[in-house]
C-alpha positions in Angstrom: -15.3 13.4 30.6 -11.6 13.6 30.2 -11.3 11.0 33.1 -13.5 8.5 31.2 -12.2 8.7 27.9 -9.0 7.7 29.6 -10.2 5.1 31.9 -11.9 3.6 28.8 -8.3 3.2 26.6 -10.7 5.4 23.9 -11.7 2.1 22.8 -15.4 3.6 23.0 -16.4 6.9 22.2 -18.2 9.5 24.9 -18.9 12.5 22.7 -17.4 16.2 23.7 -20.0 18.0 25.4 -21.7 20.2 21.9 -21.1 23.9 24.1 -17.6 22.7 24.4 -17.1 22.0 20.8 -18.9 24.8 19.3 -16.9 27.5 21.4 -13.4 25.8 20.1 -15.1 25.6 16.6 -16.4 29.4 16.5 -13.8 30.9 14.7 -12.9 28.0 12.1 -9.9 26.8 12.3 -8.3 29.2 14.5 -8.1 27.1 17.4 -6.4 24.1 16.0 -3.6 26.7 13.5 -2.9 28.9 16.7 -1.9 26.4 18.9 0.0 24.2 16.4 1.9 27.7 15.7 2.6 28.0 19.6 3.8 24.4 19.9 5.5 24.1 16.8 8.9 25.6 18.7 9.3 23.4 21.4 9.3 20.3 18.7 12.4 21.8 16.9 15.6 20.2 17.2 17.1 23.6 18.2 14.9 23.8 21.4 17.3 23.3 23.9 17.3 26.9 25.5 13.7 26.9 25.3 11.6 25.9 28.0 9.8 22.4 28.6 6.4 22.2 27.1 5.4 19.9 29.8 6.5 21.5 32.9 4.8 25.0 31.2 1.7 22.8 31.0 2.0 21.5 34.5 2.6 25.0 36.2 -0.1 26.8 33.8 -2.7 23.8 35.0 -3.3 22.7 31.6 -3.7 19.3 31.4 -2.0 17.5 28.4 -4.7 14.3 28.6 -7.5 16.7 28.2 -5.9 18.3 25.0 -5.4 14.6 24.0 -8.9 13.3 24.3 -10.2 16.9 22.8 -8.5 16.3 19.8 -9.6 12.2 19.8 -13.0 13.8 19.5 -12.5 15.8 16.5 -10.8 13.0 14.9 -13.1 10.8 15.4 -16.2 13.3 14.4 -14.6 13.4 11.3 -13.6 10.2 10.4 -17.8 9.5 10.0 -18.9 8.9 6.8 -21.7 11.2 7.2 -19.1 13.9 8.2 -19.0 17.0 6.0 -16.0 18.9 4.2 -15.6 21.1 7.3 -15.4 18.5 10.5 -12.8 16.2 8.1 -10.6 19.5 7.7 -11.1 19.7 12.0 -10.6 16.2 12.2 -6.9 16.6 9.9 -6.1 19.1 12.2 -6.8 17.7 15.1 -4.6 14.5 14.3 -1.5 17.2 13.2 -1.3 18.3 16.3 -1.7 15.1 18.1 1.1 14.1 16.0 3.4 17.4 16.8 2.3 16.4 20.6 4.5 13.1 19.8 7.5 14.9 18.0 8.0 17.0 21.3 10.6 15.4 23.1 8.9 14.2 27.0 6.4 13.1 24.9 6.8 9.0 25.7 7.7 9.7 29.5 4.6 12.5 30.0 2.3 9.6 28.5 1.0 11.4 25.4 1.6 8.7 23.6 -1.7 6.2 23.8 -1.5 3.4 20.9 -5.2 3.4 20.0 -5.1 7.5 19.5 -2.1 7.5 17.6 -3.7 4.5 15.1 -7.2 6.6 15.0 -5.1 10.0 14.2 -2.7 8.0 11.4 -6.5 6.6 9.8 -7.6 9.9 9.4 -5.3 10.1 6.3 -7.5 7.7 4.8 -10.6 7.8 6.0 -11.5 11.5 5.5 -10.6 12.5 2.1 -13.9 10.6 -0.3 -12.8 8.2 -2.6 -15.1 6.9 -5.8 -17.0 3.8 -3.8 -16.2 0.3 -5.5 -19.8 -0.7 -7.2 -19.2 -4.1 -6.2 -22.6 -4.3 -5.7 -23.4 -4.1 -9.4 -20.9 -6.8 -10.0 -22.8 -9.1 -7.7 -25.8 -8.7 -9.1 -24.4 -9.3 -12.7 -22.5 -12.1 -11.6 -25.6 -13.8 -10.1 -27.7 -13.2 -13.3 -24.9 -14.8 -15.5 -25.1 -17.7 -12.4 -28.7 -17.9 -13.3 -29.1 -17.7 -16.8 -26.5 -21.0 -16.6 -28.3 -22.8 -14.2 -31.2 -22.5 -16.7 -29.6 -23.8 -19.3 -28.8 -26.3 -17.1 -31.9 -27.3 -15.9 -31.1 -26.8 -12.6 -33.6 -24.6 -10.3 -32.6 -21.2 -9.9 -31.5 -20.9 -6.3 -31.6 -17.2 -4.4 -28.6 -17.1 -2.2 -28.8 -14.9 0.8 -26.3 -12.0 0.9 -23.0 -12.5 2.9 -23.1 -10.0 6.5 -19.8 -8.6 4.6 -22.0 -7.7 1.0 -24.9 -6.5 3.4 -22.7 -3.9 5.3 -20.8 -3.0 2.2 -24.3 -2.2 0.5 -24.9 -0.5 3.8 -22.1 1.6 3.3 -22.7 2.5 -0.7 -25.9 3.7 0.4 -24.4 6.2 3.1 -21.8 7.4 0.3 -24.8 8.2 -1.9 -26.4 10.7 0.3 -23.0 12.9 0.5 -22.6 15.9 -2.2 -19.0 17.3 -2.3 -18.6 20.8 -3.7 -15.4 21.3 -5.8 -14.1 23.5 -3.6 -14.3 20.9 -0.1 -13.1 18.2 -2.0 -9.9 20.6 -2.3 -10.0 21.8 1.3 -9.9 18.6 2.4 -7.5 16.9 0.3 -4.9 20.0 1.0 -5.7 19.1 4.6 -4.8 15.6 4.1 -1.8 16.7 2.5 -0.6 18.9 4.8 -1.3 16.6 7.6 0.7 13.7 5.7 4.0 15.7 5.4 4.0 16.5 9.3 3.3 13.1 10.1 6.3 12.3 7.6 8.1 14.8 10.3 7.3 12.7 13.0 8.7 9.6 11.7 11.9 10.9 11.1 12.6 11.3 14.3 9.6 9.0 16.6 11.0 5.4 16.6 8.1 2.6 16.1 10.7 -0.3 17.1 8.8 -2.4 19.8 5.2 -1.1 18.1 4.6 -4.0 15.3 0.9 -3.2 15.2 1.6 0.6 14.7 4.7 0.3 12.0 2.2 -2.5 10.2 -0.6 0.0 10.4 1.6 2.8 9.0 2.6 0.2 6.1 -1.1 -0.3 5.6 -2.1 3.4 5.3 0.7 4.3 3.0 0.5 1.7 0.3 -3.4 2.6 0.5 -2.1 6.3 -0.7 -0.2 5.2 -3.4 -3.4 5.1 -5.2 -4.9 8.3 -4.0 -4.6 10.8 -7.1 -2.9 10.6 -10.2 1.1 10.7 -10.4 1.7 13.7 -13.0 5.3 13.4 -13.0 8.7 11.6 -12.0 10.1 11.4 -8.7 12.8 9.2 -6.7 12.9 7.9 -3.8 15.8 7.8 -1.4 17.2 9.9 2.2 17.9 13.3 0.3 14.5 13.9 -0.7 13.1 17.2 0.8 9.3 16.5 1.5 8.4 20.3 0.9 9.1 19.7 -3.1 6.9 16.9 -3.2 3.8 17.7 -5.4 0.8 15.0 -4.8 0.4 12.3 -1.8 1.9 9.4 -3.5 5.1 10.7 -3.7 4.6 11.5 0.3 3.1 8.2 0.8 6.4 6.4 -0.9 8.7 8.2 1.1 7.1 7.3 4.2 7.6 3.9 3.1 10.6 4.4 2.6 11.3 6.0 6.3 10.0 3.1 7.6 12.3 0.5 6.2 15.0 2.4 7.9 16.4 1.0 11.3 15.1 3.9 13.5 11.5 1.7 13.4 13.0 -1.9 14.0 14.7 -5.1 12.4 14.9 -3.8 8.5 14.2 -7.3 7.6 10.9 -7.7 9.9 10.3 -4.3 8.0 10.7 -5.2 4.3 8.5 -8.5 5.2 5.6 -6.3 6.3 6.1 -3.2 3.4 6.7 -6.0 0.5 3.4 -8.2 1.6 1.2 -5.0 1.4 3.3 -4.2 -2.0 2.5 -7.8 -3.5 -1.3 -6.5 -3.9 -0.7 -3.8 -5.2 2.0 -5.3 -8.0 -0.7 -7.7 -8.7 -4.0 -5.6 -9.2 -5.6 -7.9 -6.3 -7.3 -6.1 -3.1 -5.7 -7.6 0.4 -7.5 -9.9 2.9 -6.9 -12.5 5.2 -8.0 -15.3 3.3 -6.7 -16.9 0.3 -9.0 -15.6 -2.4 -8.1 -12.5 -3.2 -10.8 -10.6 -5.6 -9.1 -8.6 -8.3 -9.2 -4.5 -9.0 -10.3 -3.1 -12.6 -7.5 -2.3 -14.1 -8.1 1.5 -14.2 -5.6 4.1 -15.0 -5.0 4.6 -11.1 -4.6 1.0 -9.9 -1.7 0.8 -13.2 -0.3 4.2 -11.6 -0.1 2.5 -8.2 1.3 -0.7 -9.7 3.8 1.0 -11.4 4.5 3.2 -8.1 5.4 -0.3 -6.5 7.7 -1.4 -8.5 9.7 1.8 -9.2 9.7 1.8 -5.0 10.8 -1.6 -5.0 13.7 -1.5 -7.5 14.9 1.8 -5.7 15.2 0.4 -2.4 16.9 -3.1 -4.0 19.6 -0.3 -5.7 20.2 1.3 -2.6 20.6 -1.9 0.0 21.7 -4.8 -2.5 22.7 -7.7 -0.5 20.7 -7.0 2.0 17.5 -7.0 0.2 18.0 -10.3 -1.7 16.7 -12.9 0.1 13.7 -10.3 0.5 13.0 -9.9 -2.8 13.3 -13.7 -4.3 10.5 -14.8 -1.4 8.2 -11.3 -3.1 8.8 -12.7 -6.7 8.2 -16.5 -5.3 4.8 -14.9 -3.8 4.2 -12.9 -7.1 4.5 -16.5 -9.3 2.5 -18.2 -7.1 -0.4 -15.8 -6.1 -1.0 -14.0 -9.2 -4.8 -14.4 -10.6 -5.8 -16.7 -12.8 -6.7 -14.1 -15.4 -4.7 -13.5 -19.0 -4.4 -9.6 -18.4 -3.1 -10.1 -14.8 -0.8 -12.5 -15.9 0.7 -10.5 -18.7 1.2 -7.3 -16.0 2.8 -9.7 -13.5 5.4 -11.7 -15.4 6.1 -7.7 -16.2 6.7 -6.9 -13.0 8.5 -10.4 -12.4 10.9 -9.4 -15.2 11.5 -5.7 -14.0 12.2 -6.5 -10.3 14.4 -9.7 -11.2 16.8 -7.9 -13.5 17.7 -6.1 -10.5 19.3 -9.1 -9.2 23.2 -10.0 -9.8 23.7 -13.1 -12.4 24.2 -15.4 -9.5 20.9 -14.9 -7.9 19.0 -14.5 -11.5 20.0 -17.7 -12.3 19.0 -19.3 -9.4 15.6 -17.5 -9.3 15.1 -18.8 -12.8 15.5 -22.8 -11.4 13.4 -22.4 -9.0 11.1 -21.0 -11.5 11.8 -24.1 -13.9 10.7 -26.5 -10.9 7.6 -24.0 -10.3 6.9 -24.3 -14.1 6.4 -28.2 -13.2 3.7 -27.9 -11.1 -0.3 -27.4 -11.5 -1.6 -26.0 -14.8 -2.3 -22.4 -13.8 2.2 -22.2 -12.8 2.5 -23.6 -16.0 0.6 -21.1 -17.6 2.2 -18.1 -15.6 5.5 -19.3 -16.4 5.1 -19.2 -20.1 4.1 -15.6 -19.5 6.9 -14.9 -17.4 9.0 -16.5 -20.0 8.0 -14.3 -22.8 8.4 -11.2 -20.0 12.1 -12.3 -19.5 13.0 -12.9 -23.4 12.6 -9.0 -23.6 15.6 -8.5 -21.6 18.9 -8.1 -22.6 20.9 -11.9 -22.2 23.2 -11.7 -19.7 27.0 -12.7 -20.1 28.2 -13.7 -16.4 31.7 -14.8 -17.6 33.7 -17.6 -15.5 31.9 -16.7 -12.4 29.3 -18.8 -12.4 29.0 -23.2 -13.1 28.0 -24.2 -16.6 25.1 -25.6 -14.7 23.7 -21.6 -13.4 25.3 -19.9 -16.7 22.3 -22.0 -18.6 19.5 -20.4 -16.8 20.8 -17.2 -17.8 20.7 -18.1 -21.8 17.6 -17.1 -24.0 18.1 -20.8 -25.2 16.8 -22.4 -22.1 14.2 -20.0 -21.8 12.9 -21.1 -25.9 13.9 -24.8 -25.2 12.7 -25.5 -22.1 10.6 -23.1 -20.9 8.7 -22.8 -24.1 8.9 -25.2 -26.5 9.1 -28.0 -23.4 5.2 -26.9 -22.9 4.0 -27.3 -26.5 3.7 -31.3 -25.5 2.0 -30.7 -22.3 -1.3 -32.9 -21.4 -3.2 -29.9 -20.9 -4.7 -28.7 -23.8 -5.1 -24.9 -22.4 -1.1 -25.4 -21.5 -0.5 -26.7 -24.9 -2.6 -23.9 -26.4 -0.5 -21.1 -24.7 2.6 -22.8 -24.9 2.4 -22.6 -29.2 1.2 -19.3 -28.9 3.7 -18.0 -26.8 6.3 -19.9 -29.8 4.4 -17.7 -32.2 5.6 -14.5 -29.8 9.3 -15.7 -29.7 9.2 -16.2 -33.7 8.1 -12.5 -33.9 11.1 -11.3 -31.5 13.9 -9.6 -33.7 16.5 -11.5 -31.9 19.4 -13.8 -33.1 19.5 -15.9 -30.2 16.3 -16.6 -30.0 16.0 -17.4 -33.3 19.0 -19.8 -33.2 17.2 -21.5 -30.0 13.8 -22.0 -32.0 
């Protein structure tokens, strides 16, 4: 068995034989605690006097693969969505120890480390713990009522689409989700497993270099901006090298500070990095879900996609105090993607020129002005960038005007004036041709009359 699952990259699934299972199962989670306890000394980084974990396995005739594709079948049990409370707690195991398996040094050379394992044990953070199930369904069905009721009004014939393979799969998977009950008490088993698990993987990065495995660092990206959004953030934390991962008190925090372990340059090019961690961030910032396409459908805007939002940018505007330069050119092309992809919905507007504002006052006066040029010509454009950058406008009048002295042109020093925000930005739309431009351009006036501001006042 052990033989296949290698020969077969564990790209398909042989289950463990069930006598097999059940006898490592018998007593809990005995099995999986006792020999992480017995392992966990040879990962130390004072394990020099202690002998090698892989010659020990080699003269004891325990085979390290088999341990490996033992604990792939846990993980993998448990990652089902049928699984209950107690294989998911196995599964969360199982992956720890894969993952302390990895923090042993030998690890690479002795071949422990298989790429498809180590991505199946890193997606059991966020495939085992139940989240609430999107009811997209429900939207669908509403949305093609409201398509019918004005096709009828129309005169048109009411046509019955077929479902998408995508909607018919996801319906697929609603139904599975409804035939689970949780008791209080697994739910809380689990997610303390997940936990748990989370911080040791943290462990492992610290010290396990991804450079030279893009699809595993962008994976790693994926799974920890998905746990931003986990649970509830009941309190303030930072974010920087001297945080001690044993304080931290819910998996956000854990999931920012992996994050941030990756942009450091144990993992690869810091740039390459920051590309990968900001796209997944961009989503996130804008309440949109991530896909391949272009269309990008947007979240509710519920009190834990605003937590995760907020999350992002507090992560973002950490990591632009802590490396400056470096992180410029970085963060223009996030807020260039932030103006340009942001849905074409008032609300989501409103929270993105937000963000736009918070992130770009972390910029020095020569690089704020230039953002703010390039968001004049943006401004130029089609009508929904001329209706975002009336929002942004406003979001930007609520920061302090900045005084940059001789060091700039007079040509940069009058993109950093509320007056060519209220002139040109502004009062430049209230002529526009389109009447929804024209609309939102007076309105937004009618905000800049009601700011308690001199120089704004003086500009109108």
């Amino acid at each position: 068995w052990v033989d296949t699952m290698w020969d077969l990259e564990f790209t398909e699934f042989e289950p463990l034989d069930p006598r097999i299972a059940e006898d490592i199962t018998a007593d809990g989670l005995d099995s999986f605690t006792s020999l992480y306890s017995a392992l966990v000394p040879f990962a130390a980084e004072e394990q020099e006097s202690r002998e090698n974990v892989w010659i020990l396995f080699a003269e004891s005739s325990l085979s390290h693969q088999a341990l490996v594709a033992v604990l792939y079948h846990f993980v993998h049990v448990g990652q089902q969505k049928r699984a209950n409370a107690e294989q998911r707690v196995f599964a969360l195991h199982a992956a720890g120890l894969y993952f302390l398996l990895l923090e042993i040094p030998g690890s690479i050379i002795n071949q422990a480390f298989h790429e498809v394992v180590f991505d199946k044990c890193l997606h059991t953070l966020t495939k085992c713990l139940p989240r609430e199930p999107r009811k997209r369904k429900k939207a669908l069905s509403q949305s093609s009522q409201s398509s019918a009721r004005r096709n009828r009004k129309k005169g048109r014939p009411c046509r019955n689409d077929s479902p998408s393979i995508e909607e018919m799969l996801e319906e697929e998977e609603d139904e599975d989700d409804e035939d689970v009950y949780w008791s209080r008490e697994g739910l809380l088993q689990v997610r303390n497993a997940t936990f748990l698990l989370l911080k040791n993987f943290l462990r492992l990065l610290a010290k396990f270099s991804l450079e030279g495995r893009p699809q595993c660092l962008q994976n790693c990206v994926q799974v920890f901006v998905e746990m931003i959004s986990f649970e509830p953030v009941l309190h303030e934390f930072d974010f920087s090298a001297a945080m001690d991962v044993n304080k931290a008190e819910c998996i956000p925090e854990l999931a920012c500070y992996g994050l941030y372990l990756l942009c450091s340059p144990l993992h690869g090019t810091q740039d390459e990095t920051l590309h990968c961690v900001f796209h997944r961030l961009l989503y996130v910032i804008l309440m949109a879900e991530s896909s391949e396409d272009s269309m990008h459908e947007v979240l509710p805007i519920t009190p834990a996609v605003t937590s995760a939002r907020n999350q992002a940018i507090k992560f973002i505007s950490s990591l632009v105090d802590e490396l400056k330069e470096a992180i410029y050119p970085t963060l223009r092309i996030l807020l260039q993607h932030i103006c340009a992809q942001v849905p074409d919905k008032a609300d989501y507007r409103t929270h993105a020129a937000q963000a736009l504002a918070t992130l770009l006052d972390k910029l020095p006066c020569a690089e704020f002005a230039s953002f703010i040029a390039w968001l004049y010509k943006f401004s130029l454009y089609e009508v929904p960038s001329r209706v975002f950058a009336l929002d942004a406008a406003l979001a930007l009048l609520e920061l302090p005007e900045r005084n940059p002295g001789s060091s700039l042109s007079l040509e940069d020093q009058r993109f950093l004036k509320h007056k060519f925000l209220v002139q040109v930005m502004v009062a430049g739309r209230c002529s526009d041709i389109a009447p929804v431009v024209r609309s939102k351009a007076l309105s937004s006036l009618d905000c800049c009359l009601e700011m308690k501001s001199a120089a704004i006042s003086e500009s109108i």
